[in-house]
N, C-alpha and C positions, 0 to 999 in steps of 0.2 A: 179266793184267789182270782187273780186275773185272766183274761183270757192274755197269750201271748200278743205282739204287736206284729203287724206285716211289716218284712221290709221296706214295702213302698212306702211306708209312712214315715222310717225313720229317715230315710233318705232325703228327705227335704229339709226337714231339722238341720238333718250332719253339716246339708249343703251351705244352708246359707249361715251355719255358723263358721263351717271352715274356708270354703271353697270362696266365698265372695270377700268376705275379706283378704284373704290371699289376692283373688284379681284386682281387690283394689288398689294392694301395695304395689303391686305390678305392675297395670296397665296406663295407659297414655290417661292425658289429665283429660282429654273428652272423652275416655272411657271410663274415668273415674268420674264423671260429673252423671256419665247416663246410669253408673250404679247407684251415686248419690242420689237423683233424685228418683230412682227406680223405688230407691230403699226408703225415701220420702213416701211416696205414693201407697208405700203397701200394695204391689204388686206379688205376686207367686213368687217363688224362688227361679223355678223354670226360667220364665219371663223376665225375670233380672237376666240372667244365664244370657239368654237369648239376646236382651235386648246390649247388655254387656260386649257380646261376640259381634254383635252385628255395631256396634262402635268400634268395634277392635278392626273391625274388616273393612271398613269405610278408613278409619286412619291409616291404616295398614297402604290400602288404595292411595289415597293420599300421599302417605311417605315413596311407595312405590314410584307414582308419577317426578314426586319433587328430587328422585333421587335419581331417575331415568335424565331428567334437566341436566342434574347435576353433572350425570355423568358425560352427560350430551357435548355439554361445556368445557369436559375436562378433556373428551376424546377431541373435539375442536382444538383446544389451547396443546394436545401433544402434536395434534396432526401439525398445527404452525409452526409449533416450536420445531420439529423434528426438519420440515420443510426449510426453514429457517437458518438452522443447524449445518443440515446438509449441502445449503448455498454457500453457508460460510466456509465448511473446509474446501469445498471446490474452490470457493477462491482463496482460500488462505494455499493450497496446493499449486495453481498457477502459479500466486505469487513467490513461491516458493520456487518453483523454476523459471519463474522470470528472477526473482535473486542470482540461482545459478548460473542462469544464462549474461546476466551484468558484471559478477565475479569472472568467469570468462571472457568474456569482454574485457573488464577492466586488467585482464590480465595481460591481455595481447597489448592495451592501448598504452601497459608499464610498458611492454617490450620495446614498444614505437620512441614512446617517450627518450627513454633512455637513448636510444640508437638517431635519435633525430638530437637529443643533447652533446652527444659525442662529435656528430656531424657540422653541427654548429661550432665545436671546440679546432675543430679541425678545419672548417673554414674561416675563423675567426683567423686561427694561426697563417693559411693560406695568404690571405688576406694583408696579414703584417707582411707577411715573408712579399709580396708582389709590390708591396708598397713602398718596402725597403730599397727592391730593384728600381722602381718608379725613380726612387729618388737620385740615386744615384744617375741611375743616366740622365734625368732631368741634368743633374748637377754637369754632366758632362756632356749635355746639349748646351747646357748655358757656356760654358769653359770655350768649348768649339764655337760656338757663336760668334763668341766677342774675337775670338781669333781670325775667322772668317772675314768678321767684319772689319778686321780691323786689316787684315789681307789686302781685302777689298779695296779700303781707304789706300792705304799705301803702291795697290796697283794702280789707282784712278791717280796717285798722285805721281807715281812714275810714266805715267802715260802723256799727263800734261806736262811733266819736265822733258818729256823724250819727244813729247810733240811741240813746244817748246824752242829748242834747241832744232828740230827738224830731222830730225831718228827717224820719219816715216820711211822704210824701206820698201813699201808700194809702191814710192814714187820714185823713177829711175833718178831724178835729179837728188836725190838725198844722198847717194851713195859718193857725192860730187863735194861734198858740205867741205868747206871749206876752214870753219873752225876749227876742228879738228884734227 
C-alpha cells in the first residue's frame, strides 16, 4: 500500500488544472498571454499564480489611470456643460422679462395709438368744419368786395359829376350856382 500523499502536493496539481485555466477565461488578454506563455515555459504553478496577478495588477493600474482620464474628461465636459446651461437660463430668464416688460409696453403704446387715432379723427373733422366756415366767409368777403368796390366807383363817379357841375360846398361861391 501506499504511503498517503501531503496535501501540499496535491495542491498544485488541483491548482493548475482548475484554477489557471479559470484565470485564463477571465482575465485581460495581457493576463492571458502572461499565463500563456507562463504555461509555455514550464514554470511552477505558484509562479504562473504569481506572475498571472502581477499582470492583473499592472492592467488593473492601467485601466485605473485610463479610466481616472476618462473620468477627468467627463467631470470637465459636465462642468462646461452645466456652466453653459446655467448662462443659458439666465439668459433665456432676462429675456423672458424683457418680453414682459415689451408686452407692457406694447400695451401702453395700443393705448396711445388708439387715443392719437381718435385725436386725428377729430381733428381731421375740425378741420373740415373751419374750412367750411373759411369758405363761406371767403365767399362773403368776395360778395362785400365787389360791393365796396363797386360803392367806391360810383362814389368817385358822383363826386366828379358833383364836382363837375360845381356841388363843392367848401366853397362859399357854390352855394351861389346859378344852374340850379
Amino acid at each position: 500500500s501506499r504511503p498517503p500523499r501531503s496535501p501540499s502536493l496535491k495542491m498544485p496539481a488541483m491548482f493548475s488544472k482548475v484554477v489557471v485555466p479559470l484565470l485564463l477565461a477571465f482575465a485581460p488578454k495581457t493576463g492571458a498571454s502572461v499565463v500563456a506563455s507562463s504555461v509555455a515555459s514550464q514554470d511552477r504553478t505558484v509562479t504562473q499564480v504569481v506572475k498571472l496577478l502581477q499582470g492583473l495588477l499592472d492592467q488593473s493600474k492601467a485601466d485605473g489611470e485610463s479610466d481616472r482620464e476618462l473620468y477627468a474628461k467627463y467631470k470637465c465636459y459636465c462642468d462646461t456643460t452645466k456652466k453653459e446651461k446655467e448662462a443659458e437660463i439666465v439668459s433665456t430668464e432676462s429675456l423672458v422679462s424683457q418680453i414682459e416688460e415689451l408686452k407692457a409696453s406694447n400695451g401702453k403704446l395700443s393705448k396711445d395709438v388708439a387715443k392719437l387715432d381718435k385725436d386725428m379723427k377729430e381733428n381731421e373733422a375740425a378741420r373740415k368744419a373751419a374750412q367750411e366756415i373759411r369758405d363761406k366767409e371767403n365767399k362773403a368777403f368776395v360778395t362785400l368786395k365787389a360791393d365796396l368796390e363797386g360803392a367806391i366807383v360810383q362814389m368817385k363817379d358822383a363826386i366828379k359829376v358833383l364836382s363837375d357841375i360845381g356841388a363843392d360846398q367848401t366853397l362859399g361861391a357854390a352855394a351861389d350856382h346859378k344852374q340850379y
